[in-house]
C-alpha positions as CSV (number, residue, x, y, z in Angstrom):
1,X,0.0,0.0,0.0
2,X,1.2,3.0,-1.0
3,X,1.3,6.5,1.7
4,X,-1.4,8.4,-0.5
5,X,-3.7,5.0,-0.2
6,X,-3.1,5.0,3.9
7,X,-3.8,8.6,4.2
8,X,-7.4,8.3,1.9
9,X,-8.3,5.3,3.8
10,X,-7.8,7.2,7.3
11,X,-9.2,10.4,5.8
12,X,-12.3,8.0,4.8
13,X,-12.4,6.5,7.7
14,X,-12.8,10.1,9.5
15,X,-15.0,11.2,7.2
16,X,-17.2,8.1,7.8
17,X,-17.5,8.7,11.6
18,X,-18.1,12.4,11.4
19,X,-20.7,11.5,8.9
20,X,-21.7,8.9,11.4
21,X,-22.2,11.7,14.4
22,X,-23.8,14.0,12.1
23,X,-26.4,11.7,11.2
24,X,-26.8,10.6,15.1
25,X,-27.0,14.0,15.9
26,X,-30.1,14.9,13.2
27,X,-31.6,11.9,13.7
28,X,-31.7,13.1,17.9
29,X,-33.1,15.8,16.8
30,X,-35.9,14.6,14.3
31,X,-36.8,12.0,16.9
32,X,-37.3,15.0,19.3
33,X,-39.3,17.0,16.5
34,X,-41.6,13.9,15.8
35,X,-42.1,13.3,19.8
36,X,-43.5,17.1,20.0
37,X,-45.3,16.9,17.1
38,X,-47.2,13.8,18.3
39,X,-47.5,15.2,21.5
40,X,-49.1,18.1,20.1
41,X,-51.3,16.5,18.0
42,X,-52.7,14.2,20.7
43,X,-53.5,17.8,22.4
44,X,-55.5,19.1,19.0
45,X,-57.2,15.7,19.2
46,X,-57.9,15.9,22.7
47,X,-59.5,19.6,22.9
48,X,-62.6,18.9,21.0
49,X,-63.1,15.5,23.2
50,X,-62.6,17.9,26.6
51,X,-64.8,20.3,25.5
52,X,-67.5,18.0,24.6
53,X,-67.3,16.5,28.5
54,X,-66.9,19.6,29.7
55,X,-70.4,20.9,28.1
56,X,-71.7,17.3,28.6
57,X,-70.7,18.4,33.0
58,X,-72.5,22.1,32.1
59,X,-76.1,20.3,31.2
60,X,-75.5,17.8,33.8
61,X,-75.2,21.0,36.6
62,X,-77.8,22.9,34.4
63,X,-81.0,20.6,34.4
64,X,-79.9,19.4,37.9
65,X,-80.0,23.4,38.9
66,X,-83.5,23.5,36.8
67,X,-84.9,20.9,38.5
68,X,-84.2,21.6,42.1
69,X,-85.5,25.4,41.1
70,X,-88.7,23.9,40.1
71,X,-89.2,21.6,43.1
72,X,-88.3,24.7,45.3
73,X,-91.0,26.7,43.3
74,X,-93.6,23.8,43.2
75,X,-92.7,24.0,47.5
76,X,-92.9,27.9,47.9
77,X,-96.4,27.7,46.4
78,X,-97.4,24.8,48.4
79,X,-96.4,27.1,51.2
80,X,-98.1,30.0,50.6
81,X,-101.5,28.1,50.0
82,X,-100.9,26.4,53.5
83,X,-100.7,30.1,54.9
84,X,-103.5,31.6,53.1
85,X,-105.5,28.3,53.9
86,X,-104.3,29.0,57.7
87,X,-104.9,32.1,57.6
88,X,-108.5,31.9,56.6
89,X,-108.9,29.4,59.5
90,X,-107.6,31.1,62.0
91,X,-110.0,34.4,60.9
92,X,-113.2,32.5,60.8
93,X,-111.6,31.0,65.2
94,X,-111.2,34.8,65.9
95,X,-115.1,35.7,63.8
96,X,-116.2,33.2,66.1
97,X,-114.4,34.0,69.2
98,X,-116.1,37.6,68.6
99,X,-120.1,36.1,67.8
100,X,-119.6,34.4,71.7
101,X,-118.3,37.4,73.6
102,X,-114.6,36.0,74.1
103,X,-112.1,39.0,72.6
104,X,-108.8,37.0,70.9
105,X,-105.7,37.6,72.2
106,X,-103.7,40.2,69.4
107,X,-101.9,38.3,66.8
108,X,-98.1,38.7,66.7
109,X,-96.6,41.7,64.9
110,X,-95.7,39.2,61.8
111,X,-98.9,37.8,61.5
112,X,-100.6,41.4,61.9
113,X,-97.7,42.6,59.0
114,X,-99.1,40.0,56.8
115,X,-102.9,40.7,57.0
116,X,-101.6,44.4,56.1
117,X,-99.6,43.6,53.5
118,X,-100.3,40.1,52.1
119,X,-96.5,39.3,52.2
C-alpha cells in the first residue's frame, strides 16, 4: 500500500465517523421533532373531546340546577297556599271568638304585618 492510499483510507475513515455523528445528531433531533409533534397532535385531538365533556358536565349541573329550582318553586307555592288556607282558618276561630263574647288575644306583629300587606 502506497502512503497516498493510507492517508485516503484514514481520511475516509474520518470522514465516515463524522458523517456517522452528524447523522446521530439529526436523527436526535428529528426524533425529538416527531415526539412534540405527536404530542401536540394528541393535544388538538384531545380539545374537541374535553370540550364536549366539559359541556356534557355544564347540562348535567344545568337541568340538575333546573330541576331543584322547580321543586323549590312547586314547594314555595305549596307554602303560601298552607298560609292563606291557615290564615283563613284562623280568621273564621277569631269571627267566632267575637259572635260568643270572648275578645282573641292580638296576633303577633308578623302575622298582623301580613294581614296588612299580604306578604
Amino acid at each position: 500500500m502506497t502512503v497516498w492510499a493510507g492517508i485516503v483510507a484514514v481520511i475516509g475513515t474520518v470522514g465516515m465517523v463524522v458523517a456517522g455523528l452528524f447523522a446521530a445528531r439529526a436523527t436526535t433531533r428529528a426524533a425529538a421533532a416527531t415526539a412534540e409533534a405527536t404530542r401536540a397532535a394528541a393535544a388538538a385531538t384531545a380539545e374537541p373531546n374535553q370540550r364536549a365533556e366539559d359541556r356534557a358536565a355544564f347540562e348535567a349541573i344545568k337541568n340538575e340546577l333546573r330541576s331543584d329550582l322547580s321543586a323549590t318553586k312547586e314547594e314555595v307555592r305549596s307554602l303560601r297556599a298552607l298560609v292563606r288556607s291557615f290564615a283563613w282558618y284562623v280568621s273564621e276561630l277569631t269571627s267566632q271568638m267575637r259572635r260568643h263574647g270572648i275578645e282573641p288575644p292580638a296576633p303577633p306583629d308578623r302575622v298582623d304585618e301580613y294581614n296588612r300587606t299580604g306578604v
